[in-house]
N, C-alpha and C positions, 0 to 999 in steps of 0.2 A: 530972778528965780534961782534959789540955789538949790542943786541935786547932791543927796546923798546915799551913797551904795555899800550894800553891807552884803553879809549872807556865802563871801566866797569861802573857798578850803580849798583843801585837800580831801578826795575820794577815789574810794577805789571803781574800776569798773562795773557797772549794773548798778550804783549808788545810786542814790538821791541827793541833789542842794534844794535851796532856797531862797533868791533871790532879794532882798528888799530895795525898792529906791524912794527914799523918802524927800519930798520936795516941800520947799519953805518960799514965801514969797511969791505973789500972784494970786490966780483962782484957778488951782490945781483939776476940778472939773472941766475948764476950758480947753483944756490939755491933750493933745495926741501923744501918746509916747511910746519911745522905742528903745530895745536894747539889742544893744550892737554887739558884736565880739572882736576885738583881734591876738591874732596869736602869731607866734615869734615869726615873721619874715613874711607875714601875709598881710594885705590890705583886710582893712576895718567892715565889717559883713553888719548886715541888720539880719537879727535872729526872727525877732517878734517883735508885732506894734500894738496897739489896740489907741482905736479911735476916743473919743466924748463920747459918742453912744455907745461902745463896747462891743464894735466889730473888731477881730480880731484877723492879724496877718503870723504865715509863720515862714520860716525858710524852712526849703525843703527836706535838710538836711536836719531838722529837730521837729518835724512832724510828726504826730503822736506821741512824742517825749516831754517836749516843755509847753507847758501852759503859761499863757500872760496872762494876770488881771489886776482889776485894780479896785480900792477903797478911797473914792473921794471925799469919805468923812475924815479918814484920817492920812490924806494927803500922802498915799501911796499906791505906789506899783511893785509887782511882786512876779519872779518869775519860778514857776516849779520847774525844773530840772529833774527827770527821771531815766531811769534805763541810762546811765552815764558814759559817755565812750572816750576813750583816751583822745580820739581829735577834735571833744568839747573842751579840751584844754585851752585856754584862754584868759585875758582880760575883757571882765565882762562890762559895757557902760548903759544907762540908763539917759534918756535926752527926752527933751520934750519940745513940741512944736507948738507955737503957740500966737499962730496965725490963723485959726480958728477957720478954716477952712469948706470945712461941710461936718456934718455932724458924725460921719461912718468914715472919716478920710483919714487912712494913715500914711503917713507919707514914707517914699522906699527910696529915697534919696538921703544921702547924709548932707547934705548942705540946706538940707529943708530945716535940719531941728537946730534950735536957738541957743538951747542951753544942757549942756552936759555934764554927766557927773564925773567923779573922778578914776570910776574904775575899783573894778572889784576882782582877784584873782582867783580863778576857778582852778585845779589843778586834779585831773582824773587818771591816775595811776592805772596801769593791766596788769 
């Protein structure tokens, strides 16, 4: 499975992004996935996940601001970013588990997901 992540910038506070990670290889439906964040001198955080069935997990910390979802026609995930705050600054990654686990499972470990993408630079100015 290869991951691709797009959608980062540069915004200023109370912006908007848009996250895309678009995956190749496998059966992207089968898929749990997660995007992560790290930012300079901090360990790697899970933002958001959403299961096969499209239950969704968030951190606390982007609750009510970023939405996960996803289109398994066209073999993506996508994350809104809203209401932007200068400590969303970060490298954002896109992973996918694909251990097929339970149908609403997302997993809140990083050594759960298999394969990940390369990262995508968010950067939100004050």
């Amino acid at each position: 499975v290869q991951l691709q992540a797009s959608g980062g910038g540069l915004v200023q506070a109370g912006g908007s992004l848009r996250l895309s990670c678009a995956a190749s290889g496998g059966t992207f439906s089968n898929y749990a996935i997660g995007w992560y964040r790290q930012a300079p001198g901090k360990e790697r955080e899970l933002v958001a996940g959403i299961s096969r069935g499209g239950s969704t997990f968030y951190a606390e910390a982007v609750k009510g601001r970023f939405t996960i979802s996803r289109d398994n026609a066209k073999n993506t995930v996508y994350l809104q970013m809203n209401s932007l705050k200068p400590e969303d600054t970060a490298v954002y990654y896109c992973a996918v588990d694909t251990s097929r686990n339970g149908y609403y499972y997302i997993p809140r470990i990083e050594y759960d997901y298999d394969y990940w993408g390369q990262g995508t630079q968010v950067t939100v100015s004050s």
